[in-house]
C-alpha positions as protocol buffer text, in pm:
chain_id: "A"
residue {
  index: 1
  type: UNK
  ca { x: -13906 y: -9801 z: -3188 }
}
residue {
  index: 2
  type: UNK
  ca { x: -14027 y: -9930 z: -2851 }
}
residue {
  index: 3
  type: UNK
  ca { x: -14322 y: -9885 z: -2688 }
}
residue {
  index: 4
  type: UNK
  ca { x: -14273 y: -9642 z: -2393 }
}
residue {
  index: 5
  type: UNK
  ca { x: -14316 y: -9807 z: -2008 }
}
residue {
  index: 6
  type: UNK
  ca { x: -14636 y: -9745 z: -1823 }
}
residue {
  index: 7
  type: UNK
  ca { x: -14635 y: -9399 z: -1658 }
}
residue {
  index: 8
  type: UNK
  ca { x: -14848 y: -9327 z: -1397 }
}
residue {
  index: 9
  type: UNK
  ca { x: -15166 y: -9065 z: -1507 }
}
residue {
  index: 10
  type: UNK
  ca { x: -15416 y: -8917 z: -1332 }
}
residue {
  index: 11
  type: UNK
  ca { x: -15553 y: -8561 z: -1215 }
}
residue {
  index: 12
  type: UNK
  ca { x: -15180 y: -8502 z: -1105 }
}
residue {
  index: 13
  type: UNK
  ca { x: -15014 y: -8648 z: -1330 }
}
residue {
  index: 14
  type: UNK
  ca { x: -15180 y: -8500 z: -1676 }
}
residue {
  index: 15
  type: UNK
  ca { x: -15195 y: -8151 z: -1787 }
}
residue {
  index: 16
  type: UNK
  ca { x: -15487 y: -7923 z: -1693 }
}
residue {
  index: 17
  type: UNK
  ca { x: -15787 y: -7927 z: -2054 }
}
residue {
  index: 18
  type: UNK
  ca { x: -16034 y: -7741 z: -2129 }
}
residue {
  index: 19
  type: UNK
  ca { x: -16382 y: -7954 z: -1974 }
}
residue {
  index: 20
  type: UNK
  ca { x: -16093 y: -8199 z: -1924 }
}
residue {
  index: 21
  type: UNK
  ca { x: -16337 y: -8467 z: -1761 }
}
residue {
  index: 22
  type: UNK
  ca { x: -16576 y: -8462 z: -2077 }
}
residue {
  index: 23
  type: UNK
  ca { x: -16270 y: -8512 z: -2311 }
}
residue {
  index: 24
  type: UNK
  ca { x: -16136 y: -8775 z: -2132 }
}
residue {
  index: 25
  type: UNK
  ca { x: -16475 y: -8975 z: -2084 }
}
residue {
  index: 26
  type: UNK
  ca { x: -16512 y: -8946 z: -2517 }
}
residue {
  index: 27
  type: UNK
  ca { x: -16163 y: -9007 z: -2553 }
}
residue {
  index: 28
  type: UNK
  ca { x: -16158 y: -9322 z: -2337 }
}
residue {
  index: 29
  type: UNK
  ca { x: -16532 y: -9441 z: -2514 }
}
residue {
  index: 30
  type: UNK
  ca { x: -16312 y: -9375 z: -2881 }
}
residue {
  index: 31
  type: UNK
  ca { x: -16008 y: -9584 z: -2785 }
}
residue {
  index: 32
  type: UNK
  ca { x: -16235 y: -9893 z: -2645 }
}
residue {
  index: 33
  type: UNK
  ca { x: -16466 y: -9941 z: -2937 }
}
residue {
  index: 34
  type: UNK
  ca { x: -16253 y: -9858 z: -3209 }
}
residue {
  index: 35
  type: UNK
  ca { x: -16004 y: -10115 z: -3087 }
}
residue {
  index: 36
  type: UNK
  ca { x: -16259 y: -10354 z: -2970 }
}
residue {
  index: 37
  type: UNK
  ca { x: -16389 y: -10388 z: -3325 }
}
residue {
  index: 38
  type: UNK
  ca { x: -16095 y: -10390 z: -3460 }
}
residue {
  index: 39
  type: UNK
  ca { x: -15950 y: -10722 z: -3270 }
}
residue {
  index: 40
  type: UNK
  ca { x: -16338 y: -10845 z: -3245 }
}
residue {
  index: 41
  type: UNK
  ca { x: -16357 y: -10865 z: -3651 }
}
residue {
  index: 42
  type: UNK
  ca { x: -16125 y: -11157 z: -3681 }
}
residue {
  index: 43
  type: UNK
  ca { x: -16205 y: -11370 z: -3336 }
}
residue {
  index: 44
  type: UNK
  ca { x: -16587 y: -11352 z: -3410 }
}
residue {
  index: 45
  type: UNK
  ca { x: -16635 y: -11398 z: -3762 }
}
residue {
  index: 46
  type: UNK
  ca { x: -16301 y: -11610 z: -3859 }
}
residue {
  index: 47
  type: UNK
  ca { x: -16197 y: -11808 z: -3494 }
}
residue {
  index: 48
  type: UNK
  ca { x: -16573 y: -11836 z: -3380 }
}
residue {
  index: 49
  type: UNK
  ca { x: -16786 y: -11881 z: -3711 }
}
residue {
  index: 50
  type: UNK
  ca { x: -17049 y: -11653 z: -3610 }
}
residue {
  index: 51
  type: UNK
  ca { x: -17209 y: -11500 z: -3924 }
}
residue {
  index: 52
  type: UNK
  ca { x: -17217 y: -11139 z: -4043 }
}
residue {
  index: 53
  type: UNK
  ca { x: -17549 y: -11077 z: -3897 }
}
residue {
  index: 54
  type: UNK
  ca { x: -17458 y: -11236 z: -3516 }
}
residue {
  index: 55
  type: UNK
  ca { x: -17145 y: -11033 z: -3566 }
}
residue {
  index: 56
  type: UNK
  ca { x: -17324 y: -10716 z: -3619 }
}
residue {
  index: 57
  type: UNK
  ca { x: -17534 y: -10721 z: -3354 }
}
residue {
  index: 58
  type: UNK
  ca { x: -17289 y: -10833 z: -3057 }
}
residue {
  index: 59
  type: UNK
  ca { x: -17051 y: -10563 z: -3183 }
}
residue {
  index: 60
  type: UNK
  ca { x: -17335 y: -10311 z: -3157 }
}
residue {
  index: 61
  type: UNK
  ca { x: -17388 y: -10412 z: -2816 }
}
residue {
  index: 62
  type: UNK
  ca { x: -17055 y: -10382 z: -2764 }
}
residue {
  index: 63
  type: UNK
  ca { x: -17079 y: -10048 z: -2851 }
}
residue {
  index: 64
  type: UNK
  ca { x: -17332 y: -9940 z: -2608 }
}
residue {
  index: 65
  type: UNK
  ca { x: -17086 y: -10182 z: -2331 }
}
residue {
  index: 66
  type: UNK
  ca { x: -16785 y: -10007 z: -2449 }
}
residue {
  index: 67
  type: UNK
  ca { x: -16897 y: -9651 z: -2401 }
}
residue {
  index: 68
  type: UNK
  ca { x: -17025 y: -9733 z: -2055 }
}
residue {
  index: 69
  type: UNK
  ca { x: -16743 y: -9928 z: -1922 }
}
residue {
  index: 70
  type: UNK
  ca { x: -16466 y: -9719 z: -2144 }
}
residue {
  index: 71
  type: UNK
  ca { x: -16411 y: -9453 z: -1868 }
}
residue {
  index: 72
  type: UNK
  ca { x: -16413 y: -9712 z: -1586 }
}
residue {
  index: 73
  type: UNK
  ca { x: -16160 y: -9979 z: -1737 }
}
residue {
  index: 74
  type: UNK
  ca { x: -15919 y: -9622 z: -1746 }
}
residue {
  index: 75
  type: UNK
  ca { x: -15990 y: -9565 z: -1387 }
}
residue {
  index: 76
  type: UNK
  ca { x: -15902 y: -9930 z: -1269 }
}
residue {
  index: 77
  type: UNK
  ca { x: -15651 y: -9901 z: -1530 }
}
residue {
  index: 78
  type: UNK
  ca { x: -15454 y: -9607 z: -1419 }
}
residue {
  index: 79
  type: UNK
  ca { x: -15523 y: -9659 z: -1075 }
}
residue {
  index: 80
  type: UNK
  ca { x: -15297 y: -10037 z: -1111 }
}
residue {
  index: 81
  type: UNK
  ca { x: -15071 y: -9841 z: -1306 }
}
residue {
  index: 82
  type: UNK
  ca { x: -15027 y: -9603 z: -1037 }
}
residue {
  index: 83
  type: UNK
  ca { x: -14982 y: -9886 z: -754 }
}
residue {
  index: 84
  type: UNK
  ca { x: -14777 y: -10139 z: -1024 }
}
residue {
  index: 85
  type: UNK
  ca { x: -14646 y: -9993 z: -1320 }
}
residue {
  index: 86
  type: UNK
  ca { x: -14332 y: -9824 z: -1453 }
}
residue {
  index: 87
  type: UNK
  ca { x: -14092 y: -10087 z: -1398 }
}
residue {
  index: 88
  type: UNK
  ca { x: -13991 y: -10138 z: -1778 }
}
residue {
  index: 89
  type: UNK
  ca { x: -14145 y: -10320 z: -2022 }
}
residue {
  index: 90
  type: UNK
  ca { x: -14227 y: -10692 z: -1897 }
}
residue {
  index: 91
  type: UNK
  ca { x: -14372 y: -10477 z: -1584 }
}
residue {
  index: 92
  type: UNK
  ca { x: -14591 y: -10282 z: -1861 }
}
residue {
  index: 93
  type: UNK
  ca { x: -14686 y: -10658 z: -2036 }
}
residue {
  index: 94
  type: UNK
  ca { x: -14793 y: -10781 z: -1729 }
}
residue {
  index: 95
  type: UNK
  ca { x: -14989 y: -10484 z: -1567 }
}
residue {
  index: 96
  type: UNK
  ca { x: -15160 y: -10421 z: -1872 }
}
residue {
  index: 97
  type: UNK
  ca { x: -15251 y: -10832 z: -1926 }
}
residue {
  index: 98
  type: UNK
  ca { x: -15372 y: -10807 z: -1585 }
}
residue {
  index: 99
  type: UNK
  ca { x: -15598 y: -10518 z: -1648 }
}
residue {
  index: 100
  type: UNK
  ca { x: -15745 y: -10609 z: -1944 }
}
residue {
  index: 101
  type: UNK
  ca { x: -15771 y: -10948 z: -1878 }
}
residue {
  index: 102
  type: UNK
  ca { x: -15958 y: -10923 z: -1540 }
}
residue {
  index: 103
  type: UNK
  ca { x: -16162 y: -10608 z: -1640 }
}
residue {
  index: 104
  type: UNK
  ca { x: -16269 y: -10711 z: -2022 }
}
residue {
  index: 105
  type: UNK
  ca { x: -16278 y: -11127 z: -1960 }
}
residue {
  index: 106
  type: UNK
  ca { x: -16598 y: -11121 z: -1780 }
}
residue {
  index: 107
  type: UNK
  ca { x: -16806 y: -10828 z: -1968 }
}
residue {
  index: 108
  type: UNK
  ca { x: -16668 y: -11043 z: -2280 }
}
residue {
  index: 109
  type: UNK
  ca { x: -16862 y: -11310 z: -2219 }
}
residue {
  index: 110
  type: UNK
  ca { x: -17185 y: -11176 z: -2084 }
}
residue {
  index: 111
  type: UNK
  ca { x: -17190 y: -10921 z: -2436 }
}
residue {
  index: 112
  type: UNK
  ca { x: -17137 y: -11219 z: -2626 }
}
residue {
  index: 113
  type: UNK
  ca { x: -17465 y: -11437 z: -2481 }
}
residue {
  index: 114
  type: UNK
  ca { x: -17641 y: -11098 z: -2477 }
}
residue {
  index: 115
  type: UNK
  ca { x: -17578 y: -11072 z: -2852 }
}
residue {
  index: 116
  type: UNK
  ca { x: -17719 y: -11396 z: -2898 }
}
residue {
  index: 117
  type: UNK
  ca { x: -17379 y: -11625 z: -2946 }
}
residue {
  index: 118
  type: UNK
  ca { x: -17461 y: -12015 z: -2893 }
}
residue {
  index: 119
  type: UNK
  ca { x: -17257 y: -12153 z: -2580 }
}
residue {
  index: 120
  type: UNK
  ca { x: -17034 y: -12315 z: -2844 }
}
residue {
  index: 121
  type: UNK
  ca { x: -16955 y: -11985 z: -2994 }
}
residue {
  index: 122
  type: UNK
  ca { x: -16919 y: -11795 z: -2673 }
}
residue {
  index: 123
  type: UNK
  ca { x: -16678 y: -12065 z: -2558 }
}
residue {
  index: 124
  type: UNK
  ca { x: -16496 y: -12060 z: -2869 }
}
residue {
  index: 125
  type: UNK
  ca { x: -16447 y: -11677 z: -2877 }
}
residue {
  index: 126
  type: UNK
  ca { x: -16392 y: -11680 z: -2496 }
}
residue {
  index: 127
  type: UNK
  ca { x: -16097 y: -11921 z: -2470 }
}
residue {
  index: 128
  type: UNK
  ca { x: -15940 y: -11778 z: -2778 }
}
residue {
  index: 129
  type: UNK
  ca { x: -16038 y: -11413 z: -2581 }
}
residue {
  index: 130
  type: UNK
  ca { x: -15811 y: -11567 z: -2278 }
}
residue {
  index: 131
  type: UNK
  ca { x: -15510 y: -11712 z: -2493 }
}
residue {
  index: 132
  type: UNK
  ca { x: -15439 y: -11390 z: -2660 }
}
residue {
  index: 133
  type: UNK
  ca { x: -15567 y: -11141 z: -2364 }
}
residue {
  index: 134
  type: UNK
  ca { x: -15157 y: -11176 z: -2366 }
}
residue {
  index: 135
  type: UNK
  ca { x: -15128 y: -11031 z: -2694 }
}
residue {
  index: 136
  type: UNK
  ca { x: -15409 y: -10731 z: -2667 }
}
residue {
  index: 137
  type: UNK
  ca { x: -15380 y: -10595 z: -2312 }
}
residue {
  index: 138
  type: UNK
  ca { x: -15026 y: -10425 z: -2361 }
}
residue {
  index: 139
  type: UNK
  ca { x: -15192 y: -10319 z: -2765 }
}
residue {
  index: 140
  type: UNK
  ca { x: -15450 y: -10159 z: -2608 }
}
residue {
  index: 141
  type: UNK
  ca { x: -15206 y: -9997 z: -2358 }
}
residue {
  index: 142
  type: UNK
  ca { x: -15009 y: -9879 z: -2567 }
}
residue {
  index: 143
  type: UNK
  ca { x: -15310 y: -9734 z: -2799 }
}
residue {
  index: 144
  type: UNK
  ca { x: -15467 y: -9591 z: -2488 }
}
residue {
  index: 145
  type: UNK
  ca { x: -15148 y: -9424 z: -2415 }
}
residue {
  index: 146
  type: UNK
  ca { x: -15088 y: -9307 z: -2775 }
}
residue {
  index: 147
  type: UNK
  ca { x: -15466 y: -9179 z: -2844 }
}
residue {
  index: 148
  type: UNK
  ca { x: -15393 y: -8960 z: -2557 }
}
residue {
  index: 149
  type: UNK
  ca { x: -15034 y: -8856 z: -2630 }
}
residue {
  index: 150
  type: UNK
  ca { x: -15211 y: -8697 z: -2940 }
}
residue {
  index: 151
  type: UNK
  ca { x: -15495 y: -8543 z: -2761 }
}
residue {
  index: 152
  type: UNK
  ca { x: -15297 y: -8370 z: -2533 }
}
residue {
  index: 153
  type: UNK
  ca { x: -14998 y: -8241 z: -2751 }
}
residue {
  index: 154
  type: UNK
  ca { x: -15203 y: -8192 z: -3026 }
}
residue {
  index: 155
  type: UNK
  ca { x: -15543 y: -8083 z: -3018 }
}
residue {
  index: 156
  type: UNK
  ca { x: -15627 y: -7993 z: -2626 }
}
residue {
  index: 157
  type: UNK
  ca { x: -15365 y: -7665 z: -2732 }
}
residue {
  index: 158
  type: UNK
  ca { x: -15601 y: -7574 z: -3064 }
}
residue {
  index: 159
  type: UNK
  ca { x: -15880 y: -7612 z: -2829 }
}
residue {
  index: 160
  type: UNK
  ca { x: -15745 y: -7465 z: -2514 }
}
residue {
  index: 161
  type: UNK
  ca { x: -15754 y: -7088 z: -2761 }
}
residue {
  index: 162
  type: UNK
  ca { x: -16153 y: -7132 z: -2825 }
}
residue {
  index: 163
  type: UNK
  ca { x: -16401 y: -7122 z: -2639 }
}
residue {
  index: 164
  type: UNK
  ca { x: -16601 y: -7412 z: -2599 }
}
């Protein structure tokens, strides 16, 4: 099965939820950091050589960087999705490279020195961040897309008949 194209999303584009802003802003924060730390384990600890401890703390601080940027990086994402997307699925590779690439590149870098990384490490991790940027923009797309595929069809109608 193929991944679908990049659709366009936004207030007019996505059904009406319950305190919809709220569930998008925790539904944006739980896409970023659980992929984030997914891709993360293998670049910083195999690719880089940072240790377990180094590791732990720059993916903490990731944390706190994820959940602020995690509702922003969908803005600027849907918004170049809205302006570029939908044209099939090198259209969708590219956009979403783009995106991710110019949005997550630079915040990247200043998490890892943050987090203590050596220059060595940081430009270890960073270049190998850039060579496969190719490989986890359109991923992350494509999760972003799916998390909220299953939001909305699934639980926004349990939670649309409670009060919340």
């Amino acid at each position: 099965m193929s991944a679908p194209a990049l659709t366009p999303s936004g207030p007019e584009a996505e059904p009406a939820a319950p305190n919809s802003r709220r569930w998008d802003f925790l539904l944006d924060i739980f896409a970023m950091n659980s992929f984030s730390w997914a891709v993360a384990i293998p670049i910083e600890l195999v690719l880089a050589g940072m240790s377990w401890s180094e590791h732990l703390k720059v993916r903490l601080m990731a944390l706190v960087f994820n959940t602020l940027i995690a509702r922003p990086f969908s803005m600027y994402r849907s918004w170049i999705v809205n302006r570029f997307g939908g044209g099939g699925f090198v259209n969708a590779y590219l956009v979403d490279t783009f995106v991710f690439l110019s949005f997550q590149f630079p915040l990247y870098m200043a998490n890892m020195r943050l987090g203590g990384a050596s220059w060595d490490e940081i430009a270890t991790a960073s270049i190998t961040f850039m060579l496969i940027a190719g490989a986890l923009g359109r991923p992350y797309g494509i999760y972003l897309d799916w998390v909220r595929r299953v939001w909305i069809n699934t639980l926004v109608p349990l939670l649309g008949r409670r009060a919340i």
